[in-house]
N, C-alpha and C positions, 0 to 999 in steps of 0.2 A: 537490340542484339542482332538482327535481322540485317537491321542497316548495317551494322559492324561487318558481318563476316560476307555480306557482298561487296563490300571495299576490300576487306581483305583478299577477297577472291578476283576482282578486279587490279588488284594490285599488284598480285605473282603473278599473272597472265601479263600487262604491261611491263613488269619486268623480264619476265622470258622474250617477251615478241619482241622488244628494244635490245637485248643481248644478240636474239638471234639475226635480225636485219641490219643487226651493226656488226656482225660476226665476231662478234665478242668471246673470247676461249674462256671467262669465267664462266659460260652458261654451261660447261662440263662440270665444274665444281659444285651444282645443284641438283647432281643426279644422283639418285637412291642405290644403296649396293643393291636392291632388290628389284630394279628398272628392267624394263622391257617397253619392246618398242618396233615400230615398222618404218619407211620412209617411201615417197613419190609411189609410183607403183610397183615396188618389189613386193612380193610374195612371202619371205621372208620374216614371220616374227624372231627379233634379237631379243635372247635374254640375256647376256653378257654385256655389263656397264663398260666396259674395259673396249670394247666391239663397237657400241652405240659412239664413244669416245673419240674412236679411230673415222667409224662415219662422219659424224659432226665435223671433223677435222679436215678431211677430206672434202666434205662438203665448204666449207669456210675456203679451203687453199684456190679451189678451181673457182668457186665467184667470191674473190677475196673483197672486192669494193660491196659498200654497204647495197641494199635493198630496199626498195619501199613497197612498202605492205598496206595495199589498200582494203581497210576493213569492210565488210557488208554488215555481218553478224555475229551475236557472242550469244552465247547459252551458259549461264551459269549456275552448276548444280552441286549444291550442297549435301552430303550422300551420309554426315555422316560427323561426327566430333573432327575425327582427324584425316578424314576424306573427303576431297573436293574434287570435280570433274570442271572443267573446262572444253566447250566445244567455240572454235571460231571458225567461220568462213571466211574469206576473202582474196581477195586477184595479188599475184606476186609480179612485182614489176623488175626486172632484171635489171642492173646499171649499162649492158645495152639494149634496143629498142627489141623487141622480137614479139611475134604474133599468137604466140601459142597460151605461154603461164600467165601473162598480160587478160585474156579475155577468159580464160578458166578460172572456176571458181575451186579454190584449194580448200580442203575440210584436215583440222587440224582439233584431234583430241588430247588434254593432257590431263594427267591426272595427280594431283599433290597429295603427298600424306605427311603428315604430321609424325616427325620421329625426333622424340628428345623437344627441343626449343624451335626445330626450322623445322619449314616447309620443302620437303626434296619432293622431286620428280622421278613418280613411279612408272609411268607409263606415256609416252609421247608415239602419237599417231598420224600421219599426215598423207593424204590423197590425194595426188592433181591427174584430177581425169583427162590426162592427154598420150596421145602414140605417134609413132613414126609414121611420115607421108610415104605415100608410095610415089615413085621416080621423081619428077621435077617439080612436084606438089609440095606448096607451102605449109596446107592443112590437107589432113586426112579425106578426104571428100567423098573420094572410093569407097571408103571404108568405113561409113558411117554406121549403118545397121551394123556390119561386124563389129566395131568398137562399140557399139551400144548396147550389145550382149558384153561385151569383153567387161564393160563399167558395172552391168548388172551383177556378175559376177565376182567380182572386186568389192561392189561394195557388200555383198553377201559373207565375202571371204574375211572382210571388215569387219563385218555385225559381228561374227563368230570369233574375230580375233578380239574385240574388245570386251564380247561376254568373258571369253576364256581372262582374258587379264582383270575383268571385277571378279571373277571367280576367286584367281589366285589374290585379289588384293582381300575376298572377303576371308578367305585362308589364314592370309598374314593378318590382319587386324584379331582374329579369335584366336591366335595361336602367341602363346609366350615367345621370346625370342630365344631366352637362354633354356629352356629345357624341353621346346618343342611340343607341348601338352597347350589344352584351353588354357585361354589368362582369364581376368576377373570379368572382361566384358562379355565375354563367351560365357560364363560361370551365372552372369545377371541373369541372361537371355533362357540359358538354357533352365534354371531354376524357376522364372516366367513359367515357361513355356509346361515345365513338369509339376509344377504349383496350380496351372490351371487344370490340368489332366485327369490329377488326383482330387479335384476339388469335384470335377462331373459326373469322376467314378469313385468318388467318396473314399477314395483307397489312399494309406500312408506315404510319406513322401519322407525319409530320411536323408540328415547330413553329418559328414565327419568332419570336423576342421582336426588339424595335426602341424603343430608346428615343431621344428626342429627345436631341443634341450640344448640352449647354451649356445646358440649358433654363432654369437659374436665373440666366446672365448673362442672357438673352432676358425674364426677367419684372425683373429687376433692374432694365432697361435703359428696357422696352418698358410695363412695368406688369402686373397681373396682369390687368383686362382684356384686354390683348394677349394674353395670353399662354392666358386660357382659349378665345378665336379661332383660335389658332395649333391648338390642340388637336382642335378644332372642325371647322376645315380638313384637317387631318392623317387624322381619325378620315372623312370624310367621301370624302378621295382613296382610302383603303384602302379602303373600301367598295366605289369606282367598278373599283377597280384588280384586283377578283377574277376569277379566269378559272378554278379550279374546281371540279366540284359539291361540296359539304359543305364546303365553306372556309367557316372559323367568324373571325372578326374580331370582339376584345374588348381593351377599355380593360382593364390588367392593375393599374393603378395609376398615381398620378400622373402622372409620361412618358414611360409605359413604355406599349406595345400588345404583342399578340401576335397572331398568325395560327396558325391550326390547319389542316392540310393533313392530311385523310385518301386513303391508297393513294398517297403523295406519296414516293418515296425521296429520297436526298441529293439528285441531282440536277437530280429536278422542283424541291423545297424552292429549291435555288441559284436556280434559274432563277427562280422566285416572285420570292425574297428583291429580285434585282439587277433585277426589275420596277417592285417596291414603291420599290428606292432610287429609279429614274429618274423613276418618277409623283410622290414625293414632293419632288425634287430639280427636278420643274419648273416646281411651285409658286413656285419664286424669291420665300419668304419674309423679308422681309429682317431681319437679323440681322448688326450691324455688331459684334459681339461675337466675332466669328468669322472665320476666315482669307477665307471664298468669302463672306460678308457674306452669307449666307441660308441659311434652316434648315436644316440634315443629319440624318441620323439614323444608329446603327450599329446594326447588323443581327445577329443569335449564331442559326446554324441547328442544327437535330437534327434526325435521324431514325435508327429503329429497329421493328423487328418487335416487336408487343408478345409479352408472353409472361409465363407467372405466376412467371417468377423475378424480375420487378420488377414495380413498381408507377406508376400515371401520372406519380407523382413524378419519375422518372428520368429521364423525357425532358424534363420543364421545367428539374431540375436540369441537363441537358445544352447545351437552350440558351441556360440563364442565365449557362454557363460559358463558351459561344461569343461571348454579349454582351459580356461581359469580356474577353474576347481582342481583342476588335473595339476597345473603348476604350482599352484598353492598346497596341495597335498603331494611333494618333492622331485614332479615331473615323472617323466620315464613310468605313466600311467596311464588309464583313461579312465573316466568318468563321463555319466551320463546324466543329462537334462532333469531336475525333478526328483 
């Protein structure tokens, strides 16, 4: 598997650097809506695709004849299911002869993420430590200690640009796309992380799953734009509707949510649960699919002490069992664990 995904990672990288030295205009159609990016030595981070587009372009127009890209080095890091970094070194040779990008070593980051079936480009970075001569100088020679701070700087300004963009890319991988709350990977991690907590301080750990009554007569009915609103709204009440600390609220899957209640027992959990029904229940979604003619949702509670004879698994198995009870007993309820 190992082998697999350093081919794979070798593989977009070889496709990018041959798009790019051949100045190939599909290498724009492999960029992420959610790209950011720097170029040579601007200062500059771009976060407009549309922007980076216009660079690329410009850059293709003024050295429209291909390039040769001598490599030195490739760093390839794996960060992640649908996160890959790419770092390469290497000398740019111009298609005319000239002294400068030829003997500098360029550093070039990019970073792929996995959206839907393809690999886009979220983040492209590229450094060529070079500056303008003073008077009839070929190379800088004056001004070397000064450029050699100016580089220090730069690549500082670099380090800081590229945290900030695995920042935003750690952002976007926990964050749903369409209702802007945690999605299930962020939901895994943070349950980890609250499952071991409660396990050292021996204190309860509650969850709510809640899935939308009837969601597919409602997109059936309403359309799927309705229906990604309805989600939108839902996701958005559960937000408003938290009352306490470390309450985690994540899109679990289609129309399904869950809430995370840590130091939460059954009957904090309850009490949550028949909150979340009333706030979501006053939305008065309408939903003529349905007996009350607007959106319901049913509710499946757990809670339990962690402890190392199970694992986080047991408590979502627990409320996923409750959510079924809830549906089985005519939706538009909740039920709890037990």
């Amino acid at each position: 598997m190992a082998h697999e995904r350093q081919g794979l990672m070798r593989s977009l990288f070889d496709e990018y650097i041959t798009m790019y030295a051949s100045r190939d205009d599909r290498l724009t159609t492999r960029l992420s809506d959610n790209f950011s990016g720097y170029a040579g030595s601007s200062d500059i981070l771009v976060t407009d695709k549309e922007e980076w587009i216009r660079i690329t372009r410009r850059d293709f127009a003024q050295v429209p004849k291909p390039l040769h890209i001598e490599m030195l080095d490739l760093s390839l890091q794996d960060l992640s299911e649908d996160i890959l970094v790419i770092t390469a070194f290497f000398h740019i040779h111009l298609p005319d002869p000239e002294e400068i990008l030829s003997r500098e070593t360029a550093r070039l980051v990019l970073i792929f993420r996995l959206e839907g079936e393809a690999w886009m480009i979220t983040h492209s970075g590229i450094s060529i430590p070079y500056g303008l001569a003073d008077g009839g100088e070929i190379y800088p020679m004056t001004r070397l200690e000064e450029r050699k701070r100016e580089l220090e700087q730069m690549i500082e300004a670099r380090t800081q640009e590229l945290a900030e963009a695995n920042r935003q890319l750690e952002i976007l991988s926990n964050t749903d796309g369409l209702t802007n709350i945690g999605n299930r990977r962020y939901f895994d991690r943070v349950l980890q992380e609250e499952w071991n907590r409660g396990h050292r301080a021996t204190s309860p750990l509650a969850l709510i799953m809640l899935d939308i009554d009837y969601f597919k007569r409602f997109n059936d009915h309403y359309g799927h734009l309705a229906g990604d609103a309805c989600l939108q709204r839902l996701a958005h009440a559960l937000c408003q509707s938290g009352r306490r600390a470390g309450e985690l609220i994540a899109r679990y899957g289609g129309e399904e949510f869950v809430v995370l209640l840590p130091n939460a027992d059954s009957r904090a959990a309850l009490d949550t649960a028949r909150h979340i029904q009333q706030v979501l229940a006053s939305l008065a979604i309408p939903h003529h699919q349905t007996s009350p003619s607007i959106v319901t949702v049913s509710l499946g509670v757990a809670s339990m002490i962690p402890s190392s004879d199970y694992s986080p698994v047991e408590l979502v198995r627990q409320a996923d069992a409750a959510l079924y009870q809830a549906k089985q007993s005519g939706r538009n309820c909740i039920r709890s664990y037990g």
